[in-house]
Every structure is written in C-alpha cells, then in structure tokens.
C-alpha positions, -999 to 999 in steps of 0.1 A, spaced: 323 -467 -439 310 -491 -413 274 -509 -409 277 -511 -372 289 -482 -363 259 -462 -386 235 -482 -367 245 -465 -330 249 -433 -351 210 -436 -367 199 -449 -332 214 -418 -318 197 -394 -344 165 -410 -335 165 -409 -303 173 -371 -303 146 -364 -324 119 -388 -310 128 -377 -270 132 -341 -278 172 -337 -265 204 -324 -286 233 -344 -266 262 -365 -268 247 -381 -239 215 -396 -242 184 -394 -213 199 -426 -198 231 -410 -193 249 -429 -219 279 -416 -241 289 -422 -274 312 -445 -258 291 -463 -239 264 -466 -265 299 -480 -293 305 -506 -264 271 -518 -260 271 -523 -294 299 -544 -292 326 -517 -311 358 -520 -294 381 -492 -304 411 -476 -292 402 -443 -302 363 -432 -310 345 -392 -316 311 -382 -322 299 -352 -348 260 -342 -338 243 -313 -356 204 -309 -354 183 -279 -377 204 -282 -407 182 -286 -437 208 -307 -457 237 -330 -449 257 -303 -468 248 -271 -441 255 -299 -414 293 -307 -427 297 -273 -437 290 -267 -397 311 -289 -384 337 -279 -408 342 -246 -392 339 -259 -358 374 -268 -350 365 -300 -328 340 -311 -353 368 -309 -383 397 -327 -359 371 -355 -360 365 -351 -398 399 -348 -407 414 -371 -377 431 -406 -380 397 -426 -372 399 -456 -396 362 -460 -395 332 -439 -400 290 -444 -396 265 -416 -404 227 -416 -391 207 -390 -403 170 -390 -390 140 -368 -397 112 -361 -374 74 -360 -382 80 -320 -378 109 -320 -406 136 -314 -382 162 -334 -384 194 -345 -366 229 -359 -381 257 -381 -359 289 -389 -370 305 -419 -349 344 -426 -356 366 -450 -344 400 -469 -346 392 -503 -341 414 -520 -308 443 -541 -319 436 -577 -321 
C-alpha cells in the first residue's frame, strides 16, 4: 500500500463523481499517468482499475476480477498499490486502483 499513490487514486474518485464523468482521463485530458507524474510518482511501469455503481468494494473487485485487464492489473507485478473510493451526495460511488513499479534509482 502507498499514501501517495491513494491520494491521485481518491482525487481521481472524486473528481468523477463531483464532475459527472467515468474515465481514465479526466475533463482536462489528463491520464492516470499524467496525473502519477504530477504527483511526483515516478514509475517504470503504472495501471489504473476504475469502477463506478458498485454498492460495495466487494461487487467492485469482484468486477474487475472477471474483467481480464482489470485482474492483469490485480494480479500483475506492480510493487505498489493506492485505493480511493469516494461517495457522492446521491450515494453513487466510484473506486480507482492506481499501481505502479517505482523507477530504478
């Protein structure tokens, strides 16, 4: 588990919710990638899990568990893992995964 990396995943989840989008690219265009960069995560390998509607963590894993991307990520050799889960004022609520391998120093 990593603190910074569940930050951009929360931040992701809330922005979803709060701007009404389901994407790995936000409105500004922005990709999991460049949102782990401007966070200053350098990786050599990163992924991204979004689900939205699920009403428990448990449907949303379950989800991407039969979704064959979604489980590479899951089950892939990412060293690092950050979860953001966020729920809106309507009770919907969205789930990111960010992964990464951190660059070689």
């Amino acid at each position: 588990m990593d603190d910074e990396i569940a930050k951009v995943a929360w931040a992701h989840s809330k922005d979803m919710i709060i701007n009404d989008f389901f994407s790995h690219n936000n409105l500004h265009g922005e990709s999991p990638f460049d949102r782990m960069k401007k966070a200053g995560i350098t990786y050599s390998s990163a992924g991204e899990n979004i689900a939205i509607g699920q009403i428990d963590a448990i449907y949303a894993h379950e989800a991407w568990m039969n979704s064959p991307g979604h489980r590479a990520n899951i089950l892939g050799k990412f060293e690092r893992l950050g979860v953001g889960v966020y729920m809106g004022d309507d009770e919907k609520i969205t789930y990111t995964q960010n992964f990464y391998t951190p660059r070689n120093r």
